[in-house]
N, C-alpha and C positions, 0 to 999 in steps of 0.2 A: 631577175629578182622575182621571187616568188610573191605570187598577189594573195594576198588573206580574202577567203571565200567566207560568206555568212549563211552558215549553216541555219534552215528554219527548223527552229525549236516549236513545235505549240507547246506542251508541258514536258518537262523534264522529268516529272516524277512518274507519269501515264506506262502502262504496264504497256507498249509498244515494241512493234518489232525491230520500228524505228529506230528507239529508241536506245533500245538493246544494240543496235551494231553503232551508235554514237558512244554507247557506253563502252564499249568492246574497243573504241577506236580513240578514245580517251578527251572524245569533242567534249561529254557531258560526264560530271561524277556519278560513282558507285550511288545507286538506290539503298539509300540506308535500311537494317533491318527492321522487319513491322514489328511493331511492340504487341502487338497481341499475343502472340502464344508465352510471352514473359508474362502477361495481364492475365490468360489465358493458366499460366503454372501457379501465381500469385494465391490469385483464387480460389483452385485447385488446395492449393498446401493450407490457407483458411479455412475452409471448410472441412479439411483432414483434422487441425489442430480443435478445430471446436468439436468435433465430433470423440476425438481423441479424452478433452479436458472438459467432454460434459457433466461429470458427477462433482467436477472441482464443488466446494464448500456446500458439499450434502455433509448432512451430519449421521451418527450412527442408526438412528430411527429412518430418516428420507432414504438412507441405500439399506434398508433393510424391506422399507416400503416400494422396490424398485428389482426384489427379488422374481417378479414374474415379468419382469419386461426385461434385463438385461442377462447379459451372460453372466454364468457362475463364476467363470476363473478371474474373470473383468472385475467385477462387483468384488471380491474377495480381496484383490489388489488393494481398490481403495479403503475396503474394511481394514485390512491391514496398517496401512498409509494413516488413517483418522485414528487408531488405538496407539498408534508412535506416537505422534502429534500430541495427543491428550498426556499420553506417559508424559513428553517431554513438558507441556505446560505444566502437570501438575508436581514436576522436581525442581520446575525453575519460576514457580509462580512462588516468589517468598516475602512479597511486599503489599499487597492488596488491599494498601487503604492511601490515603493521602497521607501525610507527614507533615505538621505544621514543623516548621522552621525558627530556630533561634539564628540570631546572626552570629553570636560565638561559636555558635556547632553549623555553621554554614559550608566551614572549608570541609569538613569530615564529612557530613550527611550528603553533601553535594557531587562537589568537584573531586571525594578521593571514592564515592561509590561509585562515579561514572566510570569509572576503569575496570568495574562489574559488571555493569547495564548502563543502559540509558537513561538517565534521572530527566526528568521534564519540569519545571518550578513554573509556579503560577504567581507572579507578581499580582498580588487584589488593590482591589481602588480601597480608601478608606472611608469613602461613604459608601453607606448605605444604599445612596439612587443611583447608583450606577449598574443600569441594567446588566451590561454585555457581563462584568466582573460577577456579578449574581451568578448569571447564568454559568457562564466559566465552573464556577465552586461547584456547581448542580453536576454539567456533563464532566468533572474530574472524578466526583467518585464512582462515578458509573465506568468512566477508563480505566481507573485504579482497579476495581473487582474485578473487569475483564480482562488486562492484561497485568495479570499481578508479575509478569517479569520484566516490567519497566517501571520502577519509582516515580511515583506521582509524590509530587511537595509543595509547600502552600506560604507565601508569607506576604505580609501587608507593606508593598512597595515601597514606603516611605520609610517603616523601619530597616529594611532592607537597605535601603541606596537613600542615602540622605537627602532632601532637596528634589526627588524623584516627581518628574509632572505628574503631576494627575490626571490631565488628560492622554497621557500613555498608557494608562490602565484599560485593563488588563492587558499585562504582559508575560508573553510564554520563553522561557528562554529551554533550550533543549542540550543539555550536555552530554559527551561523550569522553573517553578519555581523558579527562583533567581541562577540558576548553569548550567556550558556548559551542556549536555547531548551526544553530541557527533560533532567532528571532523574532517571535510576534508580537508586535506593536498593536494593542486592540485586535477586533476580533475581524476590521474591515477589511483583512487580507481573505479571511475566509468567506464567511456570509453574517457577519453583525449582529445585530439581536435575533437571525433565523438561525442562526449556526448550530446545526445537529452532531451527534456522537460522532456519525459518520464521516461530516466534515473532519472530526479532529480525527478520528481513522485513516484520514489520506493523507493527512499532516506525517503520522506514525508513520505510516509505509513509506512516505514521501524521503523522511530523512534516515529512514534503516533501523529504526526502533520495533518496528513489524516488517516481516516478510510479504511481499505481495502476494505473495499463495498458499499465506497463514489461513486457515478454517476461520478464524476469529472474525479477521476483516473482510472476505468472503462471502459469510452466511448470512441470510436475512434476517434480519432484528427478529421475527416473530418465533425463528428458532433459537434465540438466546439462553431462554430459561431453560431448553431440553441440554444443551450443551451443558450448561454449568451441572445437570443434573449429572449428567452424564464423568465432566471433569471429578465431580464429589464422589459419586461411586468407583471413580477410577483410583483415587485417592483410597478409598475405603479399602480396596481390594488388594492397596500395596502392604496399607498398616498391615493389614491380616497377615501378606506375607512375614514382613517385616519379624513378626510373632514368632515364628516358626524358626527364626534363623539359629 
C-alpha cells in the first residue's frame, strides 16, 4: 500500500525552483497569470484613447486657436467633424422654446411628437414658493435654446393629472416613441435646489435624447455663447445657399 508523503510547501505561489518541479509533477497547481501586463495594456490603450479624443468638445475658435500646436491633417478632422455637427444641429434644431401645454392637445404635442424626438414635459408646482419648480422653469429655457432638437414642454401638474401631489413637484417625465421612458419625481434624484444645466445635461445623455459626444454636452459653459454664434452663422450661410437654388 502506498503511504501518502507530505510534501513541504513554504509558498506555493514563491517563483521557486522548487516549486516549479511540484508544479511540473502536479503536487501544487499552475501559477496563475500576473495581471500586470493586462494592467500594464489597460493603461497603455487609456492613455492612447485620451490622447487620440483630446480636441473632443473644442469648438471651432479653441481648434483654430490650436493651429500651432497640433497637426494639420489632425486638426482639420475635427474642423470637419464640428461643421457636420453644427450642419446637423442647425436642420434639426426646429423647437427651441418651451411649449406650454393644454391637456386637450396633450396626446398630439406629446406622446405623437415623441415618435419624432424626444419630448421632455415639465410637470410645475402651483405655487409660487416652490423653489426646485422655480428653478426647473429657469434651466428649461436655457435646455430648450440649446438643444432645440428635443421638445421642451411645460404644464402645471394639477391641470395635467388631476389630484396630482404637490409635493411631487416638479416633475420631469421624458418621452420617446408614444411611452414615458423615464421619470423625475423632484429634483432630489439630481441635486435639489443646486441642480445646474449640466445636471439636466447628464439626465439628456443619460436617457439617449443627447449623444455622449455631442459638442453641446461636451463643451464648457463659457464657450456657449461662441457656439450658438457660430450655430447662427451656420444657419445664415445655408439660407444664402438655399437663394441660389
Amino acid at each position: 500500500m502506498d503511504i501518502p508523503v507530505n510534501v513541504p510547501i513554504d509558498d506555493p505561489n514563491a517563483d521557486t525552483e522548487w516549486n516549479d518541479i511540484l508544479r511540473k509533477h502536479g503536487v501544487i497547481p499552475e501559477k496563475p497569470p500576473s495581471p500586470t501586463p493586462i494592467i500594464e495594456e489597460a493603461l497603455q490603450n487609456a492613455v492612447k484613447r485620451a490622447q487620440e479624443n483630446r480636441l473632443e468638445g473644442k469648438d471651432l475658435d479653441e481648434l483654430d486657436e490650436l493651429e500651432d500646436e497640433e497637426d494639420e491633417a489632425f486638426l482639420d478632422k475635427y474642423r470637419q467633424q464640428r461643421l457636420a455637427e453644427l450642419s446637423r444641429v442647425t436642420r434639426t434644431s426646429i423647437y427651441n422654446q418651451v411649449y406650454p401645454l393644454q391637456k386637450p392637445d396633450y396626446f398630439k404635442d406629446v406622446t405623437e411628437t415623441s415618435h419624432k424626438a424626444f419630448v421632455l414635459v415639465h410637470l410645475t408646482s402651483s405655487l409660487g414658493t416652490n423653489i426646485e419648480s422655480r428653478l426647473l422653469t429657469e434651466l428649461w429655457r436655457d435646455l430648450a435654446r440649446k438643444f432645440g432638437d428635443v421638445k421642451f414642454c411645460e404644464m402645471r401638474a394639477d391641470l395635467c393629472i388631476e389630484g396630482y401631489p404637490e409635493r411631487n413637484t416638479p416633475t420631469i417625465l421624458v418621452y420617446r416613441d408614444g411611452d414615458i421612458k423615464k421619470q423625475v419625481v423632484t429634483l432630489r434624484e439630481l441635486a435639489g435646489t443646486a441642480t445646474t444645466i449640466d445636471d439636466l445635461q447628464q439626465l439628456l445623455v443619460a436617457v439617449g435624447a443627447v449623444d455622449v459626444n455631442d459638442y453641446r454636452a461636451l463643451q464648457p459653459r463659457s464657450s456657449e455663447n461662441r457656439e450658438s454664434k457660430n450655430v447662427r452663422q451656420t444657419k445664415s450661410r445655408d439660407d444664402d445657399d438655399d437663394d441660389w437654388d
